[in-house]
C-alpha positions in Angstrom: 0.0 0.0 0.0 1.5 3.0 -0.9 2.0 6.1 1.7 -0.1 9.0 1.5 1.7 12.2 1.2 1.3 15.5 3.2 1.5 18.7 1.5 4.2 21.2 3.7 2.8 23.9 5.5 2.0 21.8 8.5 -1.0 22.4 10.9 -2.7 26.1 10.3 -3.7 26.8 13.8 -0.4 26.6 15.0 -0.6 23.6 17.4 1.7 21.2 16.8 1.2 17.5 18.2 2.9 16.3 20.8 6.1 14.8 19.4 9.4 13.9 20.6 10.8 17.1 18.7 8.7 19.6 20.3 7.9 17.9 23.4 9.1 20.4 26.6 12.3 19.4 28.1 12.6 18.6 31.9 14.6 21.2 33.8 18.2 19.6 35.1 18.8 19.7 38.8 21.7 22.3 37.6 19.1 24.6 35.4 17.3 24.6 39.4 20.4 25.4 41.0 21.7 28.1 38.9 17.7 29.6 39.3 18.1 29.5 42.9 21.6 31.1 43.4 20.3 33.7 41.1 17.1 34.8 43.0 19.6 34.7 46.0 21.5 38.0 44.9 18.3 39.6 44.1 17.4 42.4 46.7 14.5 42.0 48.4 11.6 44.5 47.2 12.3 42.7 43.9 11.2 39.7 44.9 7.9 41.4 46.9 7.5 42.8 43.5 7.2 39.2 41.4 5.3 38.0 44.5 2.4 40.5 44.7 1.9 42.1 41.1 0.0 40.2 38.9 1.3 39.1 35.3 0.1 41.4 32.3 -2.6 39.7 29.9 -3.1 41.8 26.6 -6.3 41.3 25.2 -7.1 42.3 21.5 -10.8 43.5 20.9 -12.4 43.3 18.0 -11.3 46.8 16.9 -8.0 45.8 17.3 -7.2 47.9 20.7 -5.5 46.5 23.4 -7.0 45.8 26.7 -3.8 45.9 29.2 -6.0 45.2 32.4 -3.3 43.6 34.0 -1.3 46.9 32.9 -3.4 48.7 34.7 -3.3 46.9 38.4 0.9 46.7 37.7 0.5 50.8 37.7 -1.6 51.1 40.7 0.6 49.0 42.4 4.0 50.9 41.5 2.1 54.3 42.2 0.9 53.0 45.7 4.6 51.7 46.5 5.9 55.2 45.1 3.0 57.1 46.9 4.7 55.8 50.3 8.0 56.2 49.4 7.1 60.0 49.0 5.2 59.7 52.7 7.9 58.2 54.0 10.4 60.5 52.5 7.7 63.7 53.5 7.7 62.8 57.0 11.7 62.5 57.4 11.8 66.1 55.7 8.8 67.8 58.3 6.8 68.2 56.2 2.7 68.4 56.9 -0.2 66.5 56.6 -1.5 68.2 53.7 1.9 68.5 51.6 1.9 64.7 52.3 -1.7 64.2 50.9 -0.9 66.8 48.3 1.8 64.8 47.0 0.0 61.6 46.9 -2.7 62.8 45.1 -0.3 64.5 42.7 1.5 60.8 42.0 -2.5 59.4 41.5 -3.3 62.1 39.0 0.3 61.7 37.2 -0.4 57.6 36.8 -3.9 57.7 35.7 -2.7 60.1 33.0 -0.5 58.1 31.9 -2.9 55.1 31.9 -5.2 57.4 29.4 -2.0 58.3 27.3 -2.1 54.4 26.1 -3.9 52.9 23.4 -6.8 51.1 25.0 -10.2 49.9 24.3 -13.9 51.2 25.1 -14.1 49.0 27.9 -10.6 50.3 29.8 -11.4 53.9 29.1 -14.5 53.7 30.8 -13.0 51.8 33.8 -10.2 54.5 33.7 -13.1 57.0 33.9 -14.9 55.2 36.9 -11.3 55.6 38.4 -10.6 59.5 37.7 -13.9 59.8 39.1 -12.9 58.6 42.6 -9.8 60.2 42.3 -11.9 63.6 42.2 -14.0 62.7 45.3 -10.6 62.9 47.0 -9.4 66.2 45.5 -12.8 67.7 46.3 -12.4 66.7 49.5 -8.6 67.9 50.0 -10.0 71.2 48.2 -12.9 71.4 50.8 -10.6 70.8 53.8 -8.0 73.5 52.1 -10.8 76.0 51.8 -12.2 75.4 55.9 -8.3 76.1 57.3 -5.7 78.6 56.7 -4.5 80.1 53.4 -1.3 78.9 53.4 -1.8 76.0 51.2 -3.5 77.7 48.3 -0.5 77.3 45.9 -0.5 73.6 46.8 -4.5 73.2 46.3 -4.2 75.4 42.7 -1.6 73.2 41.5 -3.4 69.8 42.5 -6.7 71.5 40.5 -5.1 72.5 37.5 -4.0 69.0 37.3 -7.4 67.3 37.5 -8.8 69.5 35.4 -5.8 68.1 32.9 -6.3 64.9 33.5 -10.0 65.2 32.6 -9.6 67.1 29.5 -6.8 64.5 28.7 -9.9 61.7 29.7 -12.2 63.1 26.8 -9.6 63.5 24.3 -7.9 59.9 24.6 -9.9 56.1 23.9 -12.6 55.9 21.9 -12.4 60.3 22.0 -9.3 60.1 20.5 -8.1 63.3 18.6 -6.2 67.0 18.7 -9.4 68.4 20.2 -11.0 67.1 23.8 -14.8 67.0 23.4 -15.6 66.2 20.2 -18.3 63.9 20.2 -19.2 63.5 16.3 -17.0 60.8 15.8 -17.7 58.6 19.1 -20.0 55.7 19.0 -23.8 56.3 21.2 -22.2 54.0 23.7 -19.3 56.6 24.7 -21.6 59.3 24.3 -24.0 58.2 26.7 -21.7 57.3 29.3 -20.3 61.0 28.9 -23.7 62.4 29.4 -25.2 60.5 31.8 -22.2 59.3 33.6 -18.9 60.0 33.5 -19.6 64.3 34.0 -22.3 64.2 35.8 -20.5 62.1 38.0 -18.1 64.8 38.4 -19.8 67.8 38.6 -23.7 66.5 39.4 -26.7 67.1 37.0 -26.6 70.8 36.6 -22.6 70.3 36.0 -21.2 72.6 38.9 -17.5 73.3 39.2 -17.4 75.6 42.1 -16.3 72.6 44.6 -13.5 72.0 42.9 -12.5 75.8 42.8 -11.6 75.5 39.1 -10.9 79.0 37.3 -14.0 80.7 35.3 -12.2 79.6 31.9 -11.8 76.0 33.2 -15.9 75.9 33.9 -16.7 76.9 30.7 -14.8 74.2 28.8 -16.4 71.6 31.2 -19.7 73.3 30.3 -19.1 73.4 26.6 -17.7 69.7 26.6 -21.4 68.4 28.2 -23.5 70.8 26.1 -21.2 69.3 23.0 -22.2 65.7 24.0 -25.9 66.6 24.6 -26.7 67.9 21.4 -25.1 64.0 20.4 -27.4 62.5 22.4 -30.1 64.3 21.3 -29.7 64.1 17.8 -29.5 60.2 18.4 -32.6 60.1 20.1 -34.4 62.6 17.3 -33.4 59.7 14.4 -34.3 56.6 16.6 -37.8 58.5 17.0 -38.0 59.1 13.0 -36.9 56.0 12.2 -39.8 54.0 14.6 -42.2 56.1 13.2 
């Protein structure tokens, strides 16, 4: 009988049978040793590092954006660990409370921005949204506290409010909002645009979209204004067609 042949190429999917030419190879009692003796010379906080963060898992949507959710835990961690180095640091140089609690928000604003400054799905943005909000409940609270004691910290509390008001204009022009202008809604699929609207700003700022807790400048309120009247009129619009089109 005669043998059949097999065109090359191999298997499509990529997964080879298991074979004595691909199978994995035991690891030798040296290969072990030489492991060990080199995790002996490491210091310390590295191997806290490899024993609390988790590993990174990219996943690809559909679109073809990468979900690093992984990423993002890896970065809270590293900001956390840095966030008490600076305490630590604070302390040993006198300085107060509320430089210390400055500071540390200052490092969570800096590391969610840069979170928003990657190329990441609908679904990551949003959960980076749900975070920035949080992240302002604290700042209005540090800007509440600020405003109730003495005036000597003002420099500090403009500072930390100039840079949430960055980070949130960075929020609506990165993701699915992706462009050279923050706001612009024309472009952004109903799903973003509703969770801008009925969300994500008035989760900020409440329903009537107030900035006065936050103490942002008069120019600053009126971009936040101008960004949720932008995104109305989308919403609107979407809900005008949806009406002609049942009809």
């Amino acid at each position: 009988m005669a043998s059949r042949k097999v065109k090359p190429g191999g298997f499509k999917d990529g997964n080879l049978p298991q074979g004595k030419f691909n199978r994995k190879k035991p690891i030798s009692k040296a290969q072990k040793e030489e492991e060990r003796n080199r995790r002996k010379k490491l210091p310390g906080y590295l191997l806290d590092e490899h024993k609390t963060m988790p590993m990174t898992i990219s996943h690809v949507s559909d679109k073809g954006t990468v979900d690093n959710s992984s990423e993002e835990a890896i970065t809270e961690a590293t900001a956390s660990s840095e966030g008490r180095d600076q305490v630590q640091n604070s302390k040993k140089d006198g300085s107060n409370e509320d430089e210390i609690l400055y500071k540390g928000l200052k490092i969570r604003i800096r590391k969610l921005d840069d979170q928003f400054s990657k190329e990441v799905s609908t679904f990551s943005w949003i959960k980076l949204c749900n975070n920035l909000k949080l992240l302002a409940v604290d700042v209005r609270t540090a800007v509440a506290e600020s405003k109730r004691s003495n005036e000597s910290q003002n420099g500090l509390t403009m500072d930390l409010v100039n840079s949430l008001f960055l980070l949130i204009q960075h929020s609506l022009q990165s993701g699915p909002l992706k462009g050279s202008k923050p706001g612009y809604f024309k472009r952004s699929s109903p799903r973003v645009n509703g969770f801008v609207y009925g969300k994500y700003l008035p989760g900020l700022f409440g329903e009537t979209i107030e900035c006065s807790d936050y103490c942002f400048s008069e120019n600053q309120s009126k971009a936040i204004k101008s960004w949720f009247k932008r995104v109305q009129v989308q919403c609107q619009k979407k809900q005008q067609s949806i009406k002609r089109l049942s009809k």
